[in-house]
GULOVO-698089 format. One record per residue (C-alpha): x negated, y negated, z negated; residue number from 0. Coordinates in steps of 0.25 Angstrom, whole numbers, m for minus. Example, Ala and Ser with C-alpha at 12.3 -4.5 7.8 and 13.67 -1.06 7.14 Angstrom:
      c1      c2      c3   num
     m49      18     m31     0
     m55       4     m29     1
This chain:
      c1      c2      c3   num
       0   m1309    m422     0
      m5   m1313    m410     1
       1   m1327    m405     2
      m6   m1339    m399     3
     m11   m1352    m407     4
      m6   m1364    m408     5
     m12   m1379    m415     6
     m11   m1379    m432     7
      m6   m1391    m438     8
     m20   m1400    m446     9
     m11   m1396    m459    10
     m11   m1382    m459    11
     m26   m1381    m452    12
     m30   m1390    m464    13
     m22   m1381    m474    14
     m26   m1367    m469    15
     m40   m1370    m469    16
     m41   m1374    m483    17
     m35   m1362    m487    18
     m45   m1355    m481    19
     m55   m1362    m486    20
     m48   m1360    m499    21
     m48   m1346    m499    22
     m63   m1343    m494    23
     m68   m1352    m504    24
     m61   m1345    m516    25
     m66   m1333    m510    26
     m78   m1338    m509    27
     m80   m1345    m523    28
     m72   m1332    m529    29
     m83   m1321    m525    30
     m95   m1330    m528    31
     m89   m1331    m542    32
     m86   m1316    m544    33
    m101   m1315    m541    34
    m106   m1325    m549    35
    m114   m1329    m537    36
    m119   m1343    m535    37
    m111   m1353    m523    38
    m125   m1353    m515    39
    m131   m1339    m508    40
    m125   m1328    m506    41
    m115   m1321    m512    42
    m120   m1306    m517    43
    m110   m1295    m515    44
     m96   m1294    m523    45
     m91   m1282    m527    46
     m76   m1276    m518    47
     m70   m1276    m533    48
     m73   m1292    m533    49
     m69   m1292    m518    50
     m56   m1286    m522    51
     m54   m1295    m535    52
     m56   m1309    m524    53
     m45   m1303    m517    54
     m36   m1299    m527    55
     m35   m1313    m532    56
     m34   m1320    m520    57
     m20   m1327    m518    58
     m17   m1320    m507    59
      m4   m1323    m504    60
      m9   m1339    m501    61
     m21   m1333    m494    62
      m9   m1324    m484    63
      m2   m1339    m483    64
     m14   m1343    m475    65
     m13   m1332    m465    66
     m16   m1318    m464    67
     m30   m1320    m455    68
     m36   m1330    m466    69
     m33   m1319    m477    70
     m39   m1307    m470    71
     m51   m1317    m467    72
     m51   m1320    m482    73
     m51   m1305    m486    74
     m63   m1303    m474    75
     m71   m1314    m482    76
     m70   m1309    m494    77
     m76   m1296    m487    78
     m86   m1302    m480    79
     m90   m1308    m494    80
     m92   m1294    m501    81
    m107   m1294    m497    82
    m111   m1309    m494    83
    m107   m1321    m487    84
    m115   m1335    m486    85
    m108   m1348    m486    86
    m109   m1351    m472    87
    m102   m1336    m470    88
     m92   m1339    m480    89
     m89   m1352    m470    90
     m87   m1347    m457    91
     m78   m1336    m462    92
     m70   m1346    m469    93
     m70   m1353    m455    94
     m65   m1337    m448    95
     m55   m1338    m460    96
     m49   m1353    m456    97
     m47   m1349    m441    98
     m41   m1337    m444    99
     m31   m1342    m452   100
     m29   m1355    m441   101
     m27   m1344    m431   102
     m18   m1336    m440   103
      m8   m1348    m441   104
      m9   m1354    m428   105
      m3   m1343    m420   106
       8   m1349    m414   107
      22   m1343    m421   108
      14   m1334    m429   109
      23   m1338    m440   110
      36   m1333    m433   111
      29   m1319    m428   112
      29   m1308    m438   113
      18   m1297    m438   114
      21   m1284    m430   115
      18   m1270    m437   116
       6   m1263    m428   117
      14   m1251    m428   118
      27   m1257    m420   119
      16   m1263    m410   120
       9   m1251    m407   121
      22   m1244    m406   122
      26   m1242    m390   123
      40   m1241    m391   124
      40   m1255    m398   125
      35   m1260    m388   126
      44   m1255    m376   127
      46   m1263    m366   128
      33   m1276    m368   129
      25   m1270    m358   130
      32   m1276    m347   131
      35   m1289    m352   132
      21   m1292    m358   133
       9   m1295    m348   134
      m4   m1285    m352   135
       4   m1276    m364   136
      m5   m1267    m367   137
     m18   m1278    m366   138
      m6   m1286    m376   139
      m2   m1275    m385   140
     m16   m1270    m388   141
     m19   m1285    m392   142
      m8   m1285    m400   143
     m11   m1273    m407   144
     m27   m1276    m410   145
     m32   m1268    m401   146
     m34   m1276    m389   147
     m50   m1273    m384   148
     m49   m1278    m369   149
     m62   m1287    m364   150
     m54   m1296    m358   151
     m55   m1310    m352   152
     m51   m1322    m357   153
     m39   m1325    m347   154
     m33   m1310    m348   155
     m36   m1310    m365   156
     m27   m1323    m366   157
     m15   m1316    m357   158
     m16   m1303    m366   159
     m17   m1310    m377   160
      m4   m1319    m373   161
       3   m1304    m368   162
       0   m1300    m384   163
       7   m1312    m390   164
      18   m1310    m381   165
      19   m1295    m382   166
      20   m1298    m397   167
      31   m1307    m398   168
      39   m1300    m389   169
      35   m1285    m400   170
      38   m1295    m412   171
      52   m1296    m404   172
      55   m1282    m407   173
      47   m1282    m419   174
      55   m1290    m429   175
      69   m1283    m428   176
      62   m1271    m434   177
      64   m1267    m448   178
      51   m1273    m451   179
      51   m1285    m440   180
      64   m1290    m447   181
      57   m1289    m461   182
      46   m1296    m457   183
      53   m1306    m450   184
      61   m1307    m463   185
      50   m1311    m472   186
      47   m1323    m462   187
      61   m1329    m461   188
      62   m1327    m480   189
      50   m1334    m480   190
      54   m1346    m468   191
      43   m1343    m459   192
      52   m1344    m446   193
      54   m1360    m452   194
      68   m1365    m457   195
      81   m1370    m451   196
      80   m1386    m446   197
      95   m1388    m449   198
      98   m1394    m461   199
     112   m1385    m466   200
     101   m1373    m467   201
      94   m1379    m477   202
      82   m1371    m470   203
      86   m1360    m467   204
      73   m1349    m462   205
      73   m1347    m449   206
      71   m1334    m438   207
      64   m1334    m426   208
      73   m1331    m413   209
      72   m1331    m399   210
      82   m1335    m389   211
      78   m1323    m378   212
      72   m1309    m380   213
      67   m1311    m368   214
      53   m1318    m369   215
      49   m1331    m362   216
      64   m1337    m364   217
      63   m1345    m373   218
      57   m1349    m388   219
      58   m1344    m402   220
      68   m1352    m411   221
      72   m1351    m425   222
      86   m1347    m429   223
      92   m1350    m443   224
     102   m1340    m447   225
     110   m1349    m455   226
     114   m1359    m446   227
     111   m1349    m434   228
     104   m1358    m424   229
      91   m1359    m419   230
      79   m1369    m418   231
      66   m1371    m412   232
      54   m1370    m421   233
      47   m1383    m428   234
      33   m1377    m423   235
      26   m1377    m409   236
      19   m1364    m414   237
      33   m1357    m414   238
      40   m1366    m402   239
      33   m1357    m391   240
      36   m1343    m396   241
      45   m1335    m386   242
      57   m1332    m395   243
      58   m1316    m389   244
      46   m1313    m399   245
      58   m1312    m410   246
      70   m1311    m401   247
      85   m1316    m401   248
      89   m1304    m411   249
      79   m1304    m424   250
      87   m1314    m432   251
     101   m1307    m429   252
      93   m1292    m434   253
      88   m1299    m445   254
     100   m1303    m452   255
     105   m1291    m447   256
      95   m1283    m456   257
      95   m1293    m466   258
     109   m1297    m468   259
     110   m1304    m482   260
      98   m1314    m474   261
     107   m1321    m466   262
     111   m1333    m472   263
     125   m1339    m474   264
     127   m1351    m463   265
     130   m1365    m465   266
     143   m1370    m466   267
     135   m1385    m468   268
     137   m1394    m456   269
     131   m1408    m455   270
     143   m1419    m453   271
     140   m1431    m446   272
     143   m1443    m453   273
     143   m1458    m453   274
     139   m1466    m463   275
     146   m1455    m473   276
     156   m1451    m465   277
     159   m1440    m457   278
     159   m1441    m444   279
     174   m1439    m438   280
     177   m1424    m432   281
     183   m1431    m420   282
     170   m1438    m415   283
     163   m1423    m418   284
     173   m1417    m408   285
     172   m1427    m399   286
     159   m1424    m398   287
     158   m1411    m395   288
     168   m1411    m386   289
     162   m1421    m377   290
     149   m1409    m377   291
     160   m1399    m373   292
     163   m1406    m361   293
     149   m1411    m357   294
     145   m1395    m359   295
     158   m1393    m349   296
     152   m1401    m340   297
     140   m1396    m339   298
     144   m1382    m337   299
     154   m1386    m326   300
     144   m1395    m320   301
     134   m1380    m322   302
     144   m1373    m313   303
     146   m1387    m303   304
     163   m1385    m308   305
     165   m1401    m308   306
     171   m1406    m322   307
     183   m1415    m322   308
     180   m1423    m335   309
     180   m1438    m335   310
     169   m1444    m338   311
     167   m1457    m346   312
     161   m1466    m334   313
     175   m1459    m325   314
     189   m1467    m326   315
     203   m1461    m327   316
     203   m1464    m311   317
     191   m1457    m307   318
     194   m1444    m314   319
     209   m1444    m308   320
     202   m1445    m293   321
     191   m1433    m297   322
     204   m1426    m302   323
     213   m1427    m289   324
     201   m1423    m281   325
């Protein structure tokens, strides 16, 4: 997925490269014993059943937690290994391994994106209608799809490269109310990957992406809980900056609409105000809100330059009969 970096926190720097570390040293320590070679020199050639014996027993769903760039750079060490590596080899790719996963991860809302199948990309009549709303589409679309082969300067590369991201948020859009969008999509919000509702009474409830706009450049993505049915702002910077039209002001609604027994039964809690115990009296709550009715009156009258007629606290009886007979 193709989106733009942003700054890791030292705690997940410090946890992904230790991972790494892990894995490349169990690989490494794993092979040599296969062998029976010594830790110094080099490491004569192992056998593809061996290879496929390494593989087989590596735990691979922590290695898929780590990101899927540092497994497919595991699986090319292991590879690269077959015939021979030197322990100043086996350090640099180690290194290629850490980037790749920093990279992975730090793609700003990469979390919130899912994957789009090659084939609705390179289908044209899923794409109807992009090519005038993205800068350089065909420069974009060929970036997007992997084969992007233009000798291009620096300047131009970064606009193509910022026409691909946009081009593929706005085909994620469309993407996820597909059959296989929603299902997708669906397996993010079982596992909480969208975040959870900040309100107490949901008891954190999983959220789901949303936009405000299907048109792009309007506003933000928020997160909207389906069981108090509002939204919010995300905790991350890394998400705060996504235009919301990458998943559109539909996608929840089709969802439940597809998956019916998912939505979930709303809230009848309310939080009560009290004081010291107890509650506070329904009088002062109406008072309240009726004193932000008329201030919105206001407003709106004051919008449409209608002069109001309510008196206000620092006005006397007197004053407000004068503006009356006026």
């Amino acid at each position: 997925m193709i989106a733009a970096g942003c700054i890791l926190d030292c705690g997940a720097m410090a946890c992904l490269m230790f991972i790494a570390l892990y894995y490349c040293a169990f690989c490494g320590f794993l092979m040599s014993y296969m062998t029976g070679a010594e830790t110094t020199g080099m490491v004569p050639t192992i056998r593809p059943l061996l290879v496929q014996m390494a593989l087989d027993n590596l735990p691979v769903a922590s290695l898929a937690a780590a990101g899927g760039l540092g497994a497919i750079a595991l699986v090319l060490l292991m590879q690269l290994s077959c015939s021979f590596y030197s322990p100043n080899a086996l350090c640099v790719i180690i290194l290629i391994i850490i980037l790749c996963i920093l990279q992975f991860v730090s793609s700003r809302g990469n979390e919130y994106f899912c994957e789009i199948d090659e084939d609705y990309l390179t289908d044209r009549f899923n794409l109807t209608g992009l090519n005038t709303e993205v800068s350089y589409y065909q420069y974009a679309l060929d970036l997007v799809t992997d084969v992007f082969d233009l000798d291009a300067d620096d300047d131009l590369r970064e606009q193509i490269e910022k026409s691909a991201r946009h081009l593929y948020g706005l085909v994620h859009a469309r993407y996820i109310v597909t059959t296989r969008g929603l299902a997708k999509m669906l397996e993010k919000y079982k596992k909480s990957e969208f975040g959870k509702c900040p309100r107490v009474m949901c008891d954190g409830h999983a959220l789901l992406p949303v936009g405000e706009s299907d048109l792009p450049n309007i506003s933000t993505v928020k997160l909207y809980c389906p069981k108090c049915e509002d939204i919010y702002n995300p905790k991350s910077t890394r998400h705060s900056s996504i235009d919301g039209a990458y998943f559109g002001t539909s996608f929840h609604s089709i969802l439940f609409q597809v998956y019916p027994a998912l939505n979930p039964e709303k809230s009848s809690r309310r939080y009560e105000p009290r004081i010291y115990g107890f509650k506070v009296h329904a009088a002062a709550a109406l008072a309240r809100y009726q004193d932000n009715q008329r201030e919105d009156l206001k407003w709106r009258l004051a919008e449409v330059d209608i002069k109001h007629r309510f008196i206000e606290d620092s006005e006397s009886e007197e004053d407000a009969i004068e503006y009356d007979e006026a």
